[in-house]
C-alpha positions as CSV (number, residue, x, y, z in Angstrom):
1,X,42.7,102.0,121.4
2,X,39.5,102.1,123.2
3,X,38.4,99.8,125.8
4,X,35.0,98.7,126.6
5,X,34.1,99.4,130.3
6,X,32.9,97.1,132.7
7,X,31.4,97.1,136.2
8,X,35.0,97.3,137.9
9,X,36.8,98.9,135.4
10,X,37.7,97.7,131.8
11,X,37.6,94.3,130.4
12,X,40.2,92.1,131.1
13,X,40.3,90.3,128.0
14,X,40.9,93.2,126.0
15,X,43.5,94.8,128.3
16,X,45.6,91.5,128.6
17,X,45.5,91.5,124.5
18,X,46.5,94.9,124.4
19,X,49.2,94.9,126.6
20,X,49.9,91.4,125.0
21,X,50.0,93.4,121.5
22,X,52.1,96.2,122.8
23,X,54.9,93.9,124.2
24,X,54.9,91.9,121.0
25,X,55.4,95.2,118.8
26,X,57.7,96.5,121.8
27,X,60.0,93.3,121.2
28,X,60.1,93.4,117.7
29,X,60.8,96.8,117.8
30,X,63.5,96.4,120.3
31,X,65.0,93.0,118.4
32,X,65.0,95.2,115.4
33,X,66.9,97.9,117.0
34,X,69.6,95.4,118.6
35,X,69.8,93.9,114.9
36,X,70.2,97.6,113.7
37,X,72.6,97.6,116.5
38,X,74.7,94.3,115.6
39,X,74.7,95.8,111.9
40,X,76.2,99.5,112.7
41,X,78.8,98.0,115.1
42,X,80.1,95.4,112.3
43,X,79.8,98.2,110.1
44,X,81.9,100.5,111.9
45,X,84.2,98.1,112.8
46,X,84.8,97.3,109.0
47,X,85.1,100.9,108.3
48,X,87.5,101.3,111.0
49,X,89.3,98.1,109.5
50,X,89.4,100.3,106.1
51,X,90.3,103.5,107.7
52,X,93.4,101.9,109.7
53,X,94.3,100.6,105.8
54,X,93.5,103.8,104.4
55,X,95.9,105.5,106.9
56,X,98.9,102.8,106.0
57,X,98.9,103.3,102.3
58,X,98.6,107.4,102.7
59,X,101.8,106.7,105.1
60,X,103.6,104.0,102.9
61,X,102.5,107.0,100.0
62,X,103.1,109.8,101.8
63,X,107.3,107.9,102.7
64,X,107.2,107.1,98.6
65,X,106.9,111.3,97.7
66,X,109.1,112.0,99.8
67,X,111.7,109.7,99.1
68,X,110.9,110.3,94.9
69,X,111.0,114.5,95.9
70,X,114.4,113.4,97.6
71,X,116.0,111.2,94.8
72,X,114.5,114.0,92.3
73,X,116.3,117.1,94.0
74,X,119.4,115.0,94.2
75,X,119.4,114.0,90.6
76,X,118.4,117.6,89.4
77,X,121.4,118.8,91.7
78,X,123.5,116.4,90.5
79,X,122.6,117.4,86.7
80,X,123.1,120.5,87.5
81,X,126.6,119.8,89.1
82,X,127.4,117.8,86.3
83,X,126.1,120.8,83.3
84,X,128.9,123.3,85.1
85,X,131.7,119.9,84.7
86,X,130.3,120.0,81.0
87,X,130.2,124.1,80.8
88,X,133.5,124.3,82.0
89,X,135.3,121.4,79.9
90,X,133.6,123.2,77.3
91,X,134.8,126.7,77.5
92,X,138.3,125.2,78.5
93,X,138.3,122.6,75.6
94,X,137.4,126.1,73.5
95,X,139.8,128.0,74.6
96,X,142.4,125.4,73.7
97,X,140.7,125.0,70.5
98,X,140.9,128.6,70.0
99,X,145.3,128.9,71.1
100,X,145.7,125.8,68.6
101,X,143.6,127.8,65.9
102,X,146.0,130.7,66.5
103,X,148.8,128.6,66.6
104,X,148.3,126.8,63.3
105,X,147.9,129.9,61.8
106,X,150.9,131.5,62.6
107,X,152.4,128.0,61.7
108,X,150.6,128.6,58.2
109,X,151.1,131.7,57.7
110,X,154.9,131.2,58.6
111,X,154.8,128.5,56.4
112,X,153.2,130.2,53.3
113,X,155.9,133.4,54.2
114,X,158.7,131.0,53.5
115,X,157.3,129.5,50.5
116,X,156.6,133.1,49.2
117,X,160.7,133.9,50.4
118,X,161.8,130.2,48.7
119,X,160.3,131.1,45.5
120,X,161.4,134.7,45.2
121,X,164.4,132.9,45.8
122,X,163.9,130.3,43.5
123,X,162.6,133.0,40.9
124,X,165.6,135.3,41.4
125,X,167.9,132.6,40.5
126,X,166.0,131.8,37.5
127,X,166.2,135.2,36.2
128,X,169.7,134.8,36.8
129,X,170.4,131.7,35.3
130,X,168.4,133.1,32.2
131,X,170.4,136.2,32.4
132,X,173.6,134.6,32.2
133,X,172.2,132.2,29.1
134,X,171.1,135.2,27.5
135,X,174.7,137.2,27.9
């Protein structure tokens, strides 16, 4: 800005509206930094606010894994634990399988040995009875 000069110096008139015009902008300025202000503190506080909140469910989330990796190992060491109960009830259950199996066939094959002996028997004393019917 310019100012017209006068005998002693500039003119009042316009300096006073200057510096008039300068505080005026200098106050709006400055209320529209303190609003800015205002604005960036509540704004930081409500991040803040969701930060803190943020931090509680990554905890309450961070306790849940954990406790679900706990409960998860335990149940595969438990399966685990309870597939080598199973294996082994298993292989025992077919090993007795396997002594009955051997024992039923020996019964069996005992029993079909004296069927064969009871009807060579049975047989020879046909013949024999024949033989004597036929004398």
């Amino acid at each position: 800005m310019k100012f017209n000069k006068r005998l002693f110096g500039y003119q009042k008139k316009q300096v006073d509206r200057f510096l008039t015009d300068t505080q005026s902008r200098y106050e709006q300025i400055l209320a529209d930094q303190q609003q800015r202000i205002t604005s960036l503190r509540e704004e930081n506080t409500k991040l803040k606010k969701e930060l803190e909140d943020f931090r509680e469910v990554k905890d309450r989330i961070s306790t849940a894994l954990i406790g679900a990796n706990m409960r998860a190992e335990k149940i595969i060491k438990d399966s685990i634990h309870d597939a080598q109960v199973m294996k082994r009830d298993m292989e025992r259950d077919v090993e007795e399988n396997r002594l009955l199996s051997r024992k039923l066939t020996l019964e069996i094959e005992t029993a079909i040995q004296q069927a064969l002996e009871i009807t060579r028997v049975y047989t020879d004393d046909l013949n024999k009875i024949r033989q004597r019917m036929h004398k």
